[in-house]
N, C-alpha and C positions, 0 to 999 in steps of 0.2 A: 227856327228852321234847323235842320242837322247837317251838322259840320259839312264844309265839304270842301273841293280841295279841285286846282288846276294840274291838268299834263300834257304834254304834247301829244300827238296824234301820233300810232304805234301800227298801222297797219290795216289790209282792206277791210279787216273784223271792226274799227271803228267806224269803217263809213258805211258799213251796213250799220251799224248802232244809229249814225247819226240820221240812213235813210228809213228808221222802223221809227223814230222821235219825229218827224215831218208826218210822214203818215198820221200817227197817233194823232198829232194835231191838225187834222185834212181840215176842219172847220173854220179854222181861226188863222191860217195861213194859207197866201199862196205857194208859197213854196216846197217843192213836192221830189218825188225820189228821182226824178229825172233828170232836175233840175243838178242834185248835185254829181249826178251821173256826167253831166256835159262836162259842169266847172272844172272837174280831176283833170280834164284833160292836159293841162298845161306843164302839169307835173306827175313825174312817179311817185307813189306810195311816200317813198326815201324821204322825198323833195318834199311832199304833205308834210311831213312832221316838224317841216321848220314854219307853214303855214298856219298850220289848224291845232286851234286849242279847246281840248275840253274839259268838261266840268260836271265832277259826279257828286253823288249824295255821300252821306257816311257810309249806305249799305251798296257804295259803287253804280249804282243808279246814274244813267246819263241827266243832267239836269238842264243842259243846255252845252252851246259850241259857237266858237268863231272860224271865220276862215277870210285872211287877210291875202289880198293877189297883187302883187308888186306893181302894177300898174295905179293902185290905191284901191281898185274896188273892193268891195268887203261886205261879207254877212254873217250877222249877229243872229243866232236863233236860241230862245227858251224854251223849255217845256212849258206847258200852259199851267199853271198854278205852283210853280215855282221861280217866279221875277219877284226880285224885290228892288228895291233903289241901290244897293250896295250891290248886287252882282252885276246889275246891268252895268255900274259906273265901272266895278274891273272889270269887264269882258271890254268896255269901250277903248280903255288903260291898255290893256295888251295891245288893241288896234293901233292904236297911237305907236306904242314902244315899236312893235314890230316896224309901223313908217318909220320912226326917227333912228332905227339902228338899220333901216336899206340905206337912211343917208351917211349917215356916218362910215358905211361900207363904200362908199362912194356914189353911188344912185342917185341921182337929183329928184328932187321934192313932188311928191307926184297931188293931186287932187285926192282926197278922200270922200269915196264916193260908198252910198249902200243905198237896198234901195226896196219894194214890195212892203212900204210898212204904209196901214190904214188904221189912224186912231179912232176910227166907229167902228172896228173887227173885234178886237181883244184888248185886255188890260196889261199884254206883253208889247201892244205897240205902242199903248197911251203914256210906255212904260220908256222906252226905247225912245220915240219920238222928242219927250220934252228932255230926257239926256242928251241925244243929240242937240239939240237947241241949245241945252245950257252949255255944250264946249265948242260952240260957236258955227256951229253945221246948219244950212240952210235949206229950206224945204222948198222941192221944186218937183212941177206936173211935168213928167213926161211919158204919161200915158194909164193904160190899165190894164185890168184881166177882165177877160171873155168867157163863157161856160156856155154847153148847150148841153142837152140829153142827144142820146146816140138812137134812141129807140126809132127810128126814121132816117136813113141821110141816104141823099139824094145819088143818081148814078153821076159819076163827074166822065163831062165831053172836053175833048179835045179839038182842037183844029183838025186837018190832015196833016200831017207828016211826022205825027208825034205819039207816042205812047208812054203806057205806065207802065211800071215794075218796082221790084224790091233791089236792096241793095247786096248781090250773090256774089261777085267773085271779083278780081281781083282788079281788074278791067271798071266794073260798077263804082268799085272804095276810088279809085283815081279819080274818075272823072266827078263824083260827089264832089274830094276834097276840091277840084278844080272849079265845081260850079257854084261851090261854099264861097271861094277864094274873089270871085267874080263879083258874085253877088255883094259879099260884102266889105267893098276894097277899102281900102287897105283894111286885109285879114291875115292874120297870123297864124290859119289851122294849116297843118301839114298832116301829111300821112303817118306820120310818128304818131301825133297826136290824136290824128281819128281811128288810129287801130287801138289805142289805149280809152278811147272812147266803146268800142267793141268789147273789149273787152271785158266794159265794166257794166254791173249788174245794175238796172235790169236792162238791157240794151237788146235788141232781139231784132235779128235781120229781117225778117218778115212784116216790122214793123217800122221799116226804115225805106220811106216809099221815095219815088224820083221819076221825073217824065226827061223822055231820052225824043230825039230825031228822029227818025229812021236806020240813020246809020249809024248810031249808038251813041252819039254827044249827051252826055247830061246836062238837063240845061236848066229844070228846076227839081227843088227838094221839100221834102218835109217829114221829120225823122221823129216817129211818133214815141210816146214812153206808157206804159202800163201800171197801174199801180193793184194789183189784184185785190188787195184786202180792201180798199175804195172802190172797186169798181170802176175805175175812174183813169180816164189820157191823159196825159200832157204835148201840146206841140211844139215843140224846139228844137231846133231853129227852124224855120221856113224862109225860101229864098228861090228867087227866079235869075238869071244869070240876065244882066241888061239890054241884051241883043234880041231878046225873049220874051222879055215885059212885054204890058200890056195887049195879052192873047189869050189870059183866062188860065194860066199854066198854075199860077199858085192856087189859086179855086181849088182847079181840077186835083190839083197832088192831094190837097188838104182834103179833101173829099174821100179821095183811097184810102189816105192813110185813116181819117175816122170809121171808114167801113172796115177796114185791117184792125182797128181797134176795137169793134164791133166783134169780129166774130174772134179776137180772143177773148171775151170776156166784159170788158168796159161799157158799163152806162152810160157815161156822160164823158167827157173833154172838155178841157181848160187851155187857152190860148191868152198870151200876153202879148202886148202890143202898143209900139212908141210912136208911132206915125199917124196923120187921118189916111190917108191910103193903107194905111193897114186896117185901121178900124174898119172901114169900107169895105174892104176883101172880105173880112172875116163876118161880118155880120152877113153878107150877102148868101152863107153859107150856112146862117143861121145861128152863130153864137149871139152871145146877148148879155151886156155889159154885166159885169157880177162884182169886183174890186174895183173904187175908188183910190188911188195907192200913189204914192208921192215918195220921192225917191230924197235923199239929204248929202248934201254938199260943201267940203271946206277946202280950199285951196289948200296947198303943200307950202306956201310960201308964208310965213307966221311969223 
């Protein structure tokens, strides 16, 4: 293989590199340009370079990247025909180092967690997989991904007292973050971190749908992402504020927003999902199981 060499992450020019290598590999992964759109949010650019490590060829070729989140979660992605056993073992190494220097900064020991890997997808998971296993990470189901074609969706109803829209002005970003916060308590998004989420590419308000009250509560969401050279959605996150459940609100949003994904362009949408009430919701909208996927697990405490 030709030489090649680690650096920390230097600015938004890598995380577009990192979201054109996702893309590139739309077949063999779920993991997609929206996904890494959400995860930024936690940090600035600044703050990424002490996170995200990547990894180029001789001729500066991205070959692959990591990206470690102090909480422990963490993802490992290759380009597809370039994993071999020795990079995947240091890209795992750096995982590691990164946890054991939060502790030594004083941070207590957190679970290390990663997760979207299916060893009957590619030879980058079968690759990934049995490495994790050998440094003691344990493989656990907590759910999977969903796909439909867009060429049909359905008109999404409401009860009375409620409507759809997109997410416009400044009023709309509040009560999102508020009915983000609801929905999935204890949550850590803030309006710092969902304007930094706007900000970042490909994020697009028109595609960032929410059903409101009457007298403008946000009260469910589902913030769709585009991937144009795929064709192809992504739904993340979706959430109904718990005062709200059970009324048909996540359906319904999920419905807009894949007809909002529809007429910019998208074939098809992809939804991932940890719960059977989620599974439920979403197939009833017509997705249809597509990843098998198992998530791996080692406690902080060694």
């Amino acid at each position: 293989m030709t030489a090649r060499g680690m650096r920390a992450y230097a600015g938004v020019m890598d995380l577009r590199r990192m979201q054109a290598a996702v893309a590139a590999a739309f077949a063999t992964t779920s993991f997609r340009v929206g996904d890494l759109a959400w995860l930024v949010r936690h940090h600035t650019h600044r703050e990424l370079s002490l996170d995200i490590r990547l990894w180029e060829g001789g001729d500066e070729r991205l070959i692959g990247w990591t990206f470690f989140r102090s909480k422990g979660e963490f993802n490992v992605f290759v380009v597809p025909g370039c994993a071999d056993d020795a990079l995947v073992a240091e890209m795992l190494t750096v995982i590691e180092e990164a946890s054991q220097a939060a502790v030594r900064a004083g941070d207590p020991p957190v679970t290390l967690h990663t997760y979207g890997i299916d060893r009957n997808r590619s030879h980058e998971d079968r690759l990934l997989a049995a490495a994790l296993q050998q440094r003691g990470f344990e493989p656990v189901q907590e759910g999977g991904v969903l796909m439909r074609t867009l060429a049909e969706v359905a008109e999404p109803v409401l009860p009375a007292g409620y409507g759809l829209g997109a997410v416009r002005d400044r009023d709309d970003v509040v009560g999102r973050v508020e009915a983000h916060r609801a929905a999935f308590a204890p949550s850590d998004l803030t309006l710092e971190k969902y304007d930094r989420v706007r900000r970042t590419w490909p994020y697009r308000a028109e595609l960032d749908r929410v059903v409101a009250t009457d007298d403008g509560v946000v009260v469910a969401f589902c913030t769709a992402w585009i991937d144009e050279g795929n064709a192809s959605g992504l739904l993340e996150p979706v959430g109904t504020h718990p005062a709200h459940q059970r009324r048909g609100l996540a359906k319904a949003v999920c419905l807009d927003a894949l007809r909002a994904l529809r007429e910019a362009g998208a074939q098809s949408a992809q939804v991932g999902y940890e719960s059977d009430a989620a599974l439920a919701t979403y197939q009833a909208i017509g997705f249809e199981p597509r990843w098998d996927e198992v998530s791996f697990r080692r406690s902080g405490k060694r």
